[in-house]
N, CA, C and O of each residue as an XYZ file, in Angstrom:
228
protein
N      30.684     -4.981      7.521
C      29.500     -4.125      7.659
C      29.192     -3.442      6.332
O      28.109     -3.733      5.825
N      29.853     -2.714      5.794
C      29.944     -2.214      4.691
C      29.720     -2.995      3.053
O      29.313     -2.546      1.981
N      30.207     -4.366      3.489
C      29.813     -5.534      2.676
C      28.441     -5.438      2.339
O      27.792     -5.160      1.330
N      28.084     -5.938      4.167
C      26.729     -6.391      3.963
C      25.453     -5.142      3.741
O      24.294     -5.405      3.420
N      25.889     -4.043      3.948
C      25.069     -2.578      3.389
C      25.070     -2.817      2.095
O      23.952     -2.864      1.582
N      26.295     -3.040      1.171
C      26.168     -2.873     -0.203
C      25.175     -4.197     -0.525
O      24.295     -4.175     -1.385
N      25.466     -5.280      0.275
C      24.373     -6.527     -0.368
C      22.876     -6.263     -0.083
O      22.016     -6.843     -0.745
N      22.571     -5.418      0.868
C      21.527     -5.249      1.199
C      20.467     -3.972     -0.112
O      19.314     -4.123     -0.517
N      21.474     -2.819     -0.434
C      21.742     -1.822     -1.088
C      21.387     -2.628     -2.732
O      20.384     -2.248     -3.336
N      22.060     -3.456     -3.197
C      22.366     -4.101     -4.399
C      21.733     -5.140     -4.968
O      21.701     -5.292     -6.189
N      21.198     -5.910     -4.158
C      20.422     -7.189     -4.131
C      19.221     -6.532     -4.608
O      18.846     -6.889     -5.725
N      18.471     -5.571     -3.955
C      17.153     -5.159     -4.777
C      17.113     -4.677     -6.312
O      16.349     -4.900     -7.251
N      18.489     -3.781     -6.113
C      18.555     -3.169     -7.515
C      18.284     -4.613     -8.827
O      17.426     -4.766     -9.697
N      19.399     -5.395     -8.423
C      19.703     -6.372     -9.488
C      18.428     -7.296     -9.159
O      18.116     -7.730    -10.268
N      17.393     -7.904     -8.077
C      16.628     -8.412     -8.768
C      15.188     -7.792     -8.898
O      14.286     -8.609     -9.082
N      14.870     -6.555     -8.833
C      13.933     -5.965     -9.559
C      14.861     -5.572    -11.098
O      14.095     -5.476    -12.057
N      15.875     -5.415    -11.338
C      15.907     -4.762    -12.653
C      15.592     -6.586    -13.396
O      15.104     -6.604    -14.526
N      15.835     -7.699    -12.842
C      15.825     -9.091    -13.649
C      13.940     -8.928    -13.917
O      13.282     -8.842    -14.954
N      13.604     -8.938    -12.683
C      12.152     -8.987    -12.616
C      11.289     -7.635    -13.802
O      10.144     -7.859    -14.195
N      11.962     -6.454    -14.187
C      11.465     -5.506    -15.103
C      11.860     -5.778    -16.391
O      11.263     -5.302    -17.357
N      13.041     -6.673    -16.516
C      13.217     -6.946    -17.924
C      12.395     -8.426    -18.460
O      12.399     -8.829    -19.623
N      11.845     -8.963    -17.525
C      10.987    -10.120    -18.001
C      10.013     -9.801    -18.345
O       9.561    -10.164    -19.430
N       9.355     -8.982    -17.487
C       8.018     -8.037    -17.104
C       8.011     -7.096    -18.774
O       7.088     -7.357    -19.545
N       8.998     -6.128    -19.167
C       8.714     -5.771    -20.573
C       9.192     -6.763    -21.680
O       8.645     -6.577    -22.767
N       9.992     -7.657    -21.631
C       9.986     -8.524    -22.866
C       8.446     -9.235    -23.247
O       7.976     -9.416    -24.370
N       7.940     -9.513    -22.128
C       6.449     -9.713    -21.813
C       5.453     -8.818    -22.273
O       4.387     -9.225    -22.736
N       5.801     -7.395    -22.150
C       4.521     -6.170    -21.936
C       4.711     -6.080    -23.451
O       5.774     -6.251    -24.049
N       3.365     -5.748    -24.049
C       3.296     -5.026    -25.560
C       3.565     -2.983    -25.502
O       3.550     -2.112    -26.372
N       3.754     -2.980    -24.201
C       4.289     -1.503    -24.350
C       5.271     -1.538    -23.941
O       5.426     -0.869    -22.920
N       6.565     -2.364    -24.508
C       7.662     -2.583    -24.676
C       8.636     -1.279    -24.155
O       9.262     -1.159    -23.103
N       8.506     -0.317    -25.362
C       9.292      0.653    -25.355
C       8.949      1.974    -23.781
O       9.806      2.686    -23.257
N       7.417      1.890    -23.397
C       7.358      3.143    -22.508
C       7.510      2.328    -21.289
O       7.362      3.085    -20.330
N       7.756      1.041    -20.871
C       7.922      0.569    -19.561
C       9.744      0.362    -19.315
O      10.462      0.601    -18.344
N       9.973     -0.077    -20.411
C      11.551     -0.221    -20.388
C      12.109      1.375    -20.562
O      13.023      1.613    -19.772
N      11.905      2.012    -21.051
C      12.300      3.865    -20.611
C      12.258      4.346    -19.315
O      13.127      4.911    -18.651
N      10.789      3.950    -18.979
C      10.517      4.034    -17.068
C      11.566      3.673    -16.089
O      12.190      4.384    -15.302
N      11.648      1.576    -16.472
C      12.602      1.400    -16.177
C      14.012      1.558    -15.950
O      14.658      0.969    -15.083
N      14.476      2.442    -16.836
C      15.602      2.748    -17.065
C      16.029      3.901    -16.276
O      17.157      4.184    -15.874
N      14.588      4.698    -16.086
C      14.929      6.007    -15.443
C      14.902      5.924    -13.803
O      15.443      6.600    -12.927
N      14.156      4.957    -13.789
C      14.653      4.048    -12.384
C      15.579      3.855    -11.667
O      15.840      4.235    -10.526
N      16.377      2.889    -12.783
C      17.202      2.108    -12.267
C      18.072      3.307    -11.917
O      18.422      3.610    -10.777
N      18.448      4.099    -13.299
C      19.221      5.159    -12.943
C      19.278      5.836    -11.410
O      20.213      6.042    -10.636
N      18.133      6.033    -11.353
C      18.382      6.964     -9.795
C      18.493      6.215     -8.477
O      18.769      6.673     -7.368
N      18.262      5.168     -8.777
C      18.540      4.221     -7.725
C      20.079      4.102     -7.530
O      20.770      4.421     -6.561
N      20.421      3.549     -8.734
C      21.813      3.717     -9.155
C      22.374      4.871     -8.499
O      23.298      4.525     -7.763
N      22.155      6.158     -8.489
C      22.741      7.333     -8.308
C      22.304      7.332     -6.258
O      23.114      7.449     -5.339
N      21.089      7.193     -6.185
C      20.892      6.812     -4.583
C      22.263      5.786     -3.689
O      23.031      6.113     -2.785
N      22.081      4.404     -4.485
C      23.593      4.220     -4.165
C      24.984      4.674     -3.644
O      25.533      4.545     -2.549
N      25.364      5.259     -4.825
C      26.351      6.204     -5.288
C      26.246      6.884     -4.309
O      27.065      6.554     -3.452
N      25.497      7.841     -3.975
C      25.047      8.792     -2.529
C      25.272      8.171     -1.074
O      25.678      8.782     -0.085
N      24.852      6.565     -1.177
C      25.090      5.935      0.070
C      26.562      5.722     -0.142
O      27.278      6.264      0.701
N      27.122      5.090     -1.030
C      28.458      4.898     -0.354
C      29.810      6.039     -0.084
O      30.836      6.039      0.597
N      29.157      6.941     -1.015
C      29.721      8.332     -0.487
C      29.589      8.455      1.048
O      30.589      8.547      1.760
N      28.597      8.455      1.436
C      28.234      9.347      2.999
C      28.858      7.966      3.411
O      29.477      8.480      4.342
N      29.120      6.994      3.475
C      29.725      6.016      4.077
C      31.331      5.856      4.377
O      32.046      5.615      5.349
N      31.463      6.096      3.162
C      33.309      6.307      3.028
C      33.696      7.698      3.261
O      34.888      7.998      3.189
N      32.783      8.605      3.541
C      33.498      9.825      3.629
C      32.903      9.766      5.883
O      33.260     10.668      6.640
């Protein structure tokens, strides 16, 4: 169960972050979409982090 939460949880992260790094190697505003991105991923990242806390605890 917990598996399949994290695949469910993880699978978006990793293929929107594939899909945002094509997307700015692509964009000529290189630098302010990949910053965005980043600040993204981060909190998603940290949303995570939050789920598997309340999970294991």
């Amino acid at each position: 169960m917990i598996a399949v939460l994290s695949y469910v949880l993880l699978f978006p992260y990793i293929s929107w972050d594939r899909d945002t790094q094509s997307a700015n190697s692509a964009s000529f505003l290189f630098f302010f979409s990949s910053s965005f991105s980043i600040r993204w991923n981060l909190l998603y990242l940290l949303y995570v982090v939050g789920i598997y806390i309340y999970v294991y605890m």
